[in-house]
Structure formats: C-alpha cells, structure tokens
C-alpha positions in Angstrom: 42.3 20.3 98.1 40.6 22.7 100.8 43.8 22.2 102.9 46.0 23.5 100.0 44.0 26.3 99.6 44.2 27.5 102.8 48.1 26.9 102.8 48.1 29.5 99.4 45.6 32.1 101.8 48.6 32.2 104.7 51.6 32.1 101.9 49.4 35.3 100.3 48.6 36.8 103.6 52.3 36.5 105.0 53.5 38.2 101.6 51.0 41.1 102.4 52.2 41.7 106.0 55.8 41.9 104.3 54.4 45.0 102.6 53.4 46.6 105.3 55.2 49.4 107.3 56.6 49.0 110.1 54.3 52.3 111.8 50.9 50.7 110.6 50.5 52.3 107.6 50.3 50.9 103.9 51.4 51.4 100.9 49.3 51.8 98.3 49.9 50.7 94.4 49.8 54.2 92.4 50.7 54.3 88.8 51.9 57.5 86.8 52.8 58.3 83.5 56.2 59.0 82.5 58.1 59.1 78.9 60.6 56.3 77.7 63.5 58.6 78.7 61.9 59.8 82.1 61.7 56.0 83.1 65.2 55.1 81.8 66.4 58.3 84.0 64.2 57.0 87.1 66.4 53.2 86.6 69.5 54.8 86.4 69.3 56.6 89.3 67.4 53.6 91.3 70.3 51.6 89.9 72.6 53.8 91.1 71.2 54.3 94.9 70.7 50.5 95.2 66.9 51.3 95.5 63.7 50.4 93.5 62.2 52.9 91.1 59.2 53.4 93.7 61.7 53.8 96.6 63.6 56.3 94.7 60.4 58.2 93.9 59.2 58.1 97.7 62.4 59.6 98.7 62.4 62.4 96.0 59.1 63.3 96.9 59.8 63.5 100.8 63.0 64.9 100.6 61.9 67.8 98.2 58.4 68.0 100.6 60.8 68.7 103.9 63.0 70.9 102.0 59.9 73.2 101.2 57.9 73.0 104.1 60.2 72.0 107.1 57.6 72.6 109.5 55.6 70.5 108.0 51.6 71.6 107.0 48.4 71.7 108.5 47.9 68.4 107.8 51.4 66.8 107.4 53.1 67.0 110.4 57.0 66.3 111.4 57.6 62.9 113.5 57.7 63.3 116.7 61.2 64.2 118.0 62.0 65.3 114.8 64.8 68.5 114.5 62.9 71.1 112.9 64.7 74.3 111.2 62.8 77.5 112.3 64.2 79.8 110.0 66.9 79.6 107.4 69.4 82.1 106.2 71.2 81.8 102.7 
C-alpha cells in the first residue's frame, strides 16, 4: 500500500511540473467575479480563439498592459530582446 502511494505522489508531482512555465515561473490559481453573461462572453471568445477562458484572460490583460505601457514600468520590464516602440504617432 506504501508503494502505491508513492506511485500517486510522482503521478501528482509530474501533473504539477506540467503546469509550470517553461521560464521558472508559476502560475497561480486566482478566482474573480464575473456575471452570467460576462462568463458566457469570456467562452465564446475562448471558444472562438481555441484557448481556455484563463488563457484568453492572460492574453487580454498582457496585450492591453503592452499597449499602455510599451516600455514597460518600474517594476515590469520588457523581455530581453524585445522591440520596444519609443514614441507613437496617430
């Protein structure tokens, strides 16, 4: 019985490497609150990218971030190598 619970502990453990990125960092379970129709909105489009909702959120959030503050902030910075816009003319 010891044996097969040490089989579950490196089944568990291999699922939890799978969630880690590929750069070191992980993910963290977050929860918000949303209405019916804001969630029905978030599957359609998550449906419609081929992503999960919390992919589709991530890449909201990041794109809308990088669109406000290309440069980055104090404490956010771009990757390195990254193409960074200076200025911006409309």
């Amino acid at each position: 019985m010891l044996r097969a619970r040490a089989g579950f502990a490196t089944l568990l453990k291999g699922y939890i490497i799978v969630m880690k990125k590929t750069n070191g960092r992980t993910a963290k379970v977050r929860s918000f609150s949303a209405t019916d129709e804001d969630v029905a909105m978030l599957e359609a489009v998550a449906a419609y990218h081929g992503h999960t909702k919390s992919g589709t959120i991530v890449g909201l959030i990041r794109r809308e971030f990088w669109r406000l503050f290309p440069g980055g902030t104090a404490s956010i910075k771009p990757a390195h190598g990254a193409r960074v816009k200076t200025g911006e003319t409309r």
